[in-house]
Structure formats: structure tokens, C-alpha cells
C-alpha positions in Angstrom: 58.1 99.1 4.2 58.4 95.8 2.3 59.7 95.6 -1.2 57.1 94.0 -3.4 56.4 93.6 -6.7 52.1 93.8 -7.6 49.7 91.6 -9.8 46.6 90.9 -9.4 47.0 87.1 -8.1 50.2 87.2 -6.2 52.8 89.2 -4.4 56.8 89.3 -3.9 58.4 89.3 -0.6 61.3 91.3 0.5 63.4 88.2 -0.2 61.9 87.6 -3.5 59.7 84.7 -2.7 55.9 84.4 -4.6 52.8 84.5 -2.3 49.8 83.4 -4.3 47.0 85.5 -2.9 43.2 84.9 -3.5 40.0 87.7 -2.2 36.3 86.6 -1.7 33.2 88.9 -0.8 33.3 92.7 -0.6 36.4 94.1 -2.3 35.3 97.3 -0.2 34.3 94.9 2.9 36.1 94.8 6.8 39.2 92.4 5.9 39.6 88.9 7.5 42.9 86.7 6.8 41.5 83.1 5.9 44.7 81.0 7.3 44.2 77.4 5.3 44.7 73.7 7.4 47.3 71.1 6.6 47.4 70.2 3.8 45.9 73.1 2.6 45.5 76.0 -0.3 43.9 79.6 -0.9 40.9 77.7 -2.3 40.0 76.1 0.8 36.7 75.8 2.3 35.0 79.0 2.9 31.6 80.6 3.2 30.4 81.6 0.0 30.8 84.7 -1.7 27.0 86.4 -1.5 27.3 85.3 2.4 30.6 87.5 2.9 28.7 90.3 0.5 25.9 90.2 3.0 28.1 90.5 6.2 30.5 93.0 4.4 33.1 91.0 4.6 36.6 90.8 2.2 38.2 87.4 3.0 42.1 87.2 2.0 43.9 84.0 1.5 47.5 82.8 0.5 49.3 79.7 -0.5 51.8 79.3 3.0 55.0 78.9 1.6 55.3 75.6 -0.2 51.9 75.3 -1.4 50.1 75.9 -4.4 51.8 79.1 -5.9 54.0 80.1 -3.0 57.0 79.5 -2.9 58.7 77.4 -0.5 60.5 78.9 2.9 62.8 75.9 4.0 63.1 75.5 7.6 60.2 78.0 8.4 58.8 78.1 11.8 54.7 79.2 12.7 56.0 82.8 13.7 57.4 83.5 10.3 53.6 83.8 9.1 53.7 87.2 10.3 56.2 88.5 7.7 53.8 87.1 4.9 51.1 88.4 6.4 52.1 91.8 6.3 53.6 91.3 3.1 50.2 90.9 1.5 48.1 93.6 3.5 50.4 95.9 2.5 50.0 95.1 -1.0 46.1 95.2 -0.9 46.7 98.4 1.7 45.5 97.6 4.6 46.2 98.4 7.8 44.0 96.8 10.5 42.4 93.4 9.6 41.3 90.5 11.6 42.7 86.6 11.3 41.1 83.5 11.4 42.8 80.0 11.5 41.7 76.4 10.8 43.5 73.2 12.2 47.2 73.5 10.9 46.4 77.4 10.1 45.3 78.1 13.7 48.5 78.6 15.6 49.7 80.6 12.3 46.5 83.2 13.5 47.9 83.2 17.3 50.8 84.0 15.6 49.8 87.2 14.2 47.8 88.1 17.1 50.7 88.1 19.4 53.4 89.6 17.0 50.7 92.2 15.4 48.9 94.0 18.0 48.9 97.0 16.0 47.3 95.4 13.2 45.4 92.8 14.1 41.5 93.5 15.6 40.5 90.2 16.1 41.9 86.7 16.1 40.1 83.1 15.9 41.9 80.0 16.0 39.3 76.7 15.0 40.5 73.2 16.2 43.9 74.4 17.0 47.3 72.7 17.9 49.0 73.7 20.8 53.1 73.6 21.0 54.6 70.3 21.4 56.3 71.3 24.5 53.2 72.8 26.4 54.0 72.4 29.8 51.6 69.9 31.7 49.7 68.9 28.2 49.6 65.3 27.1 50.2 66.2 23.5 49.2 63.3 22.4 46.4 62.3 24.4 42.9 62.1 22.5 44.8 61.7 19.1 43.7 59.6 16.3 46.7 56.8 16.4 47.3 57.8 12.4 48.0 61.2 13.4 50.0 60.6 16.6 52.4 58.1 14.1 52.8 60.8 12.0 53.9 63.5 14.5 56.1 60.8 16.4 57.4 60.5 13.0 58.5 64.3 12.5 59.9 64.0 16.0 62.1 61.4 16.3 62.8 60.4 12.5 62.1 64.0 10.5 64.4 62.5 7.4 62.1 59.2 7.6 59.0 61.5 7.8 59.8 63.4 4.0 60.6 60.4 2.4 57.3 58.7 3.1 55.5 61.9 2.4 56.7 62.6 -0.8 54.9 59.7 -2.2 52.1 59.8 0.0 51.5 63.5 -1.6 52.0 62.5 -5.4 49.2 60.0 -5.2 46.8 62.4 -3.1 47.8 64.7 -5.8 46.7 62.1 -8.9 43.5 61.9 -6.4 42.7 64.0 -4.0 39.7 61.5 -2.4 42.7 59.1 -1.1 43.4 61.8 1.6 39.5 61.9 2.8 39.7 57.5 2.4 43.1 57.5 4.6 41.1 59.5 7.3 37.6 57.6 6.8 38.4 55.5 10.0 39.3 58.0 12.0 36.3 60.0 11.6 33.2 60.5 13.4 29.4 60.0 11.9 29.1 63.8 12.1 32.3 64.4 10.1 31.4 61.8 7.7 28.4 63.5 7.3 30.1 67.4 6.7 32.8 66.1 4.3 30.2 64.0 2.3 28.2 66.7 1.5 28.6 67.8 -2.1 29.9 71.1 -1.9 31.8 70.7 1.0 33.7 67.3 -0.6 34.2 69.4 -3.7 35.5 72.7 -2.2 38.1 70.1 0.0 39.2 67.8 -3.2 40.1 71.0 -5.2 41.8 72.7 -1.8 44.2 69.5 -1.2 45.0 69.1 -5.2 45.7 72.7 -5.4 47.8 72.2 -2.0 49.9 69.5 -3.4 50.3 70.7 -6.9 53.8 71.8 -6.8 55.0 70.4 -4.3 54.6 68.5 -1.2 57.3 70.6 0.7 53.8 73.5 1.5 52.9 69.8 4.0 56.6 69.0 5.2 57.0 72.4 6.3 54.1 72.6 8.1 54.2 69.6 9.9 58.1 70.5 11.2 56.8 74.0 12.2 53.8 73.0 14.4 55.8 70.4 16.1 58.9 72.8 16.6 59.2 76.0 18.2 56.9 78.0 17.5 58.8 81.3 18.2 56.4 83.2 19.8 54.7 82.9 23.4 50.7 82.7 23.2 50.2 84.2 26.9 52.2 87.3 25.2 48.9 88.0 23.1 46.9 90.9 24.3 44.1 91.2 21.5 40.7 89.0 21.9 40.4 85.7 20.5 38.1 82.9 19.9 39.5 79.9 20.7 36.5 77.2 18.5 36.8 73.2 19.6 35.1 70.3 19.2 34.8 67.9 21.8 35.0 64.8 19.4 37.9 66.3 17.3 40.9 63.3 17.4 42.8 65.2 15.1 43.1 68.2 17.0 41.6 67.1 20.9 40.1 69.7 22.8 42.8 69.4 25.4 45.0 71.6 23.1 42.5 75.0 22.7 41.8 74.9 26.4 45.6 74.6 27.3 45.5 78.0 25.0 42.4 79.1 26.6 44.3 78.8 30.1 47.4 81.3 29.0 45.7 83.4 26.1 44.5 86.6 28.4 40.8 87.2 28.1 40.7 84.6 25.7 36.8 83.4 24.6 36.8 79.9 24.6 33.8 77.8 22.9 33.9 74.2 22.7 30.9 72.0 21.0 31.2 68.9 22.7 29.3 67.1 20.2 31.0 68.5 17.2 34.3 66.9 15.6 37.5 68.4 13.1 35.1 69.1 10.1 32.6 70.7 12.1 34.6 73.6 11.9 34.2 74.5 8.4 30.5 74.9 9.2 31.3 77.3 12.3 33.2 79.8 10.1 30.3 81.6 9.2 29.3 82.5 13.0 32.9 82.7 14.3 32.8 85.6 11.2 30.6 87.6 12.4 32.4 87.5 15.7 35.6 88.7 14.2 33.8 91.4 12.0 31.6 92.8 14.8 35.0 94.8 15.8 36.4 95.3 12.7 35.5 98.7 10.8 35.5 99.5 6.8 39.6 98.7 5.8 42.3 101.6 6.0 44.1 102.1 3.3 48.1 102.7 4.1 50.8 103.8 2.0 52.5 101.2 -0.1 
């Protein structure tokens, strides 16, 4: 059993890092993990809180390492969200939940699908990355050019990568709307429309200042670990999962969920071919009940 340390906000891992942890909707509700995007937070977008009373749902997020109020895990790879994971169902007792993942969270979910069979009843990974060294994928292929400088970047000059970054992240920090004005030409009229909405622009302002607050090592991280090895093999995973695309997305192409869909046994695979990346934040409320409708009330385990 892990050694932890309880408060009401956070937990301590074996190794004594922080995990800021956040709950939304039923405390007595089925639990979901809420795995946030890149750069992302606890606070990120999610359906609100009378929606997840209605459906009976308890949603759980956490800072990944580096973010917000977690503590950062140098040289962390997309497997090792399984140890937080269970480091914070343990605290809240649970033993069976299911996980959900958006853009840079989504391979962190198909993480803890393949590695916690046991524990997990349900994945979903929305507008997902596959590895960078998926066989017979052009990885690149579909990408917005921003994005495929970017990820060159982490590849071939990693040191070159941080040191433009750490800037980069202290302005989005002083204001969070650069980040939505660096990806304005990149997005699609649909997406313009989702993240212009008021509520939606202010839950993803206050997600990437609370991402970037201490730290811009939560992004760095991220963006080594997704284009690394990922340390675990997704045709390996054996419980169901909802693989969500969107057919316009050029941050995340399609290509990449249905070279997932391909390997992931009995994997569901929907794909909205008008839809782009943002549209996913207004799928989480069906891809919810997906995940919930095998999901029963949460067992409690000894801590």
C-alpha cells in the first residue's frame, strides 16, 4: 500500500512528491479520473457540477506532475501516471473507477487502462496522440505546422525546446488569452466558435494560468513524455475503451486514434468528421455516460 500523507486538497506520494487533487459532482457518485490536456490543470474544462449530480457521477482530477500544485517528476514518461493514479484513489478509497483523457491526457488514460486492469472499468481517450514511433503512422501528417515545429523541436533539439518554452510560458502565465491568440490561425470556425463561448473561454483561461503557475516544467514534461517512450504497449489493453476524434482536429489528426483503434482490442472508435480539437470538451458529457453506464456506486478499500 502506498505511503501517503491526507488533506483535503492534496496527497503525498511514496516518494514524497505533492499531487494537488480536486472532486466535482456526487461525493457518493461512480468515480471517473478527469486526465487534463497540455498545458493543463485540475481546473480544466469539465461538465458542470449539477450535470455530474444528475448522472451520479464523482469526477477526480490532479495537477500531473509539474503543474499547478504537483510537484514536478523530472524525466517522467506517460506510463508513470499509473503510480499517481493509484496514489490518489487510494487516498479517496477507491477501488474500481473509470478514466477519461483529453488531448495530452489521453495516452496518460490508455495508460491506466493497460497497466490497471484490476482497477480500471472503463477508459476514454478524446483527441488522442499516438507514440511517435507507431509503426506505419505518418506522425506528423494532418498536423497544424505550429504544432509539428514544436514536436520536431522536442525531438531533434530537446535543450533548444525548454529554453524557448520557459518564456513562452511566463507570458501565457501574465495572460492566459496569448495561448488561445497563438492557436487562432490554426483553428477551425467550429473551434473558434467552442472556445469563444463565455464559459468555455473562461473555464480554459483559468485552467492554463493555474497550469503554468509554478512552473512551466508540468508542459516540458509532457511534451518529452508523449513524444518518448511511452512504456507501455496499447494492444496489451484488455478493458473497453472509447477512442473520441474529430475529423478536422490538426492538433491531434484523426490518423492517430484510428492507428489506436487498429491495435486496442475491442476498442469503440467514434470519429465526428465534422468536429475539430475543442469539440471535445463538448463530447465529455456523452462520452460520461458511456464510461458510467459500467461503473457501479465506488468501493471503498483499506487505506
Amino acid at each position: 500500500m502506498h505511503d501517503l500523507v491526507r488533506t483535503p486538497d492534496h496527497v503525498r506520494t511514496a516518494d514524497g512528491r505533492r499531487l494537488r487533487v480536486e472532486c466535482a459532482g456526487d461525493p457518493d457518485g461512480a468515480p471517473v479520473f478527469l486526465l487534463h490536456g497540455m498545458p493543463g490543470s485540475r481546473v480544466g474544462p469539465r461538465p458542470r457540477s449539477m450535470f455530474l449530480y444528475h448522472r451520479g457521477a464523482r469526477l477526480i482530477s490532479y495537477d500531473r506532475p509539474g503543474y499547478g500544485g504537483s510537484d514536478r517528476r523530472p524525466g517522467r514518461r506517460v506510463v508513470d501516471v499509473v503510480e499517481d493514479v493509484e496514489v490518489v484513489a487510494d487516498a479517496l478509497g477507491l477501488d474500481r473507477f473509470a478514466v477519461v483523457g483529453r488531448s495530452g491526457g489521453a495516452p496518460h488514460a490508455l495508460a491506466c487502462a493497460a497497466l490497471l486492469p484490476h482497477r480500471v472499468t472503463r477508459a476514454a481517450a478524446l483527441v488522442t496522440l499516438a507514440p511517435q514511433d507507431a509503426e506505419g503512422l505518418d506522425w506528423f501528417a494532418g498536423m497544424a505546422p505550429h504544432n509539428v515545429r514544436e514536436f520536431r523541436q522536442v525531438l531533434t533539439d530537446p535543450r533548444g525546446f525548454v529554453a524557448k518554452l520557459i518564456p513562452r510560458s511566463a507570458a501565457i502565465r501574465s495572460d492566459p488569452a496569448r495561448l488561445l491568440d497563438e492557436l487562432r490561425g490554426d483553428l477551425t470556425a467550429e473551434d473558434r466558435l467552442i472556445v469563444s463561448d463565455t464559459g468555455i473561454r473562461s473555464m480554459l483561461l483559468r485552467n492554463y494560468h493555474e497550469a503554468l503557475r509554478t512552473s512551466p516544467y508540468g508542459w516540458i514534461d509532457d511534451a518529452l513524455a508523449l513524444t518518448g517512450p511511452w512504456g507501455f504497449d496499447p494492444a496489451r489493453i484488455q478493458v473497453p475503451v472509447l477512442l473520441w476524434h474529430a475529423g478536422k482536429d490538426v492538433f491531434t489528426p484523426s490518423a492517430h486514434s484510428s492507428w489506436l483503434a487498429d491495435r486496442i482490442p475491442r476498442a469503440v472508435a467514434v470519429c465526428e468528421p465534422a468536429a475539430a480539437h475543442f469539440a471535445a470538451i463538448r463530447a465529455l458529457p456523452d462520452v460520461l455516460g458511456w464510461l458510467l453506464a459500467a461503473t457501479g456506486p465506488p468501493v471503498a478499500s483499506a487505506v
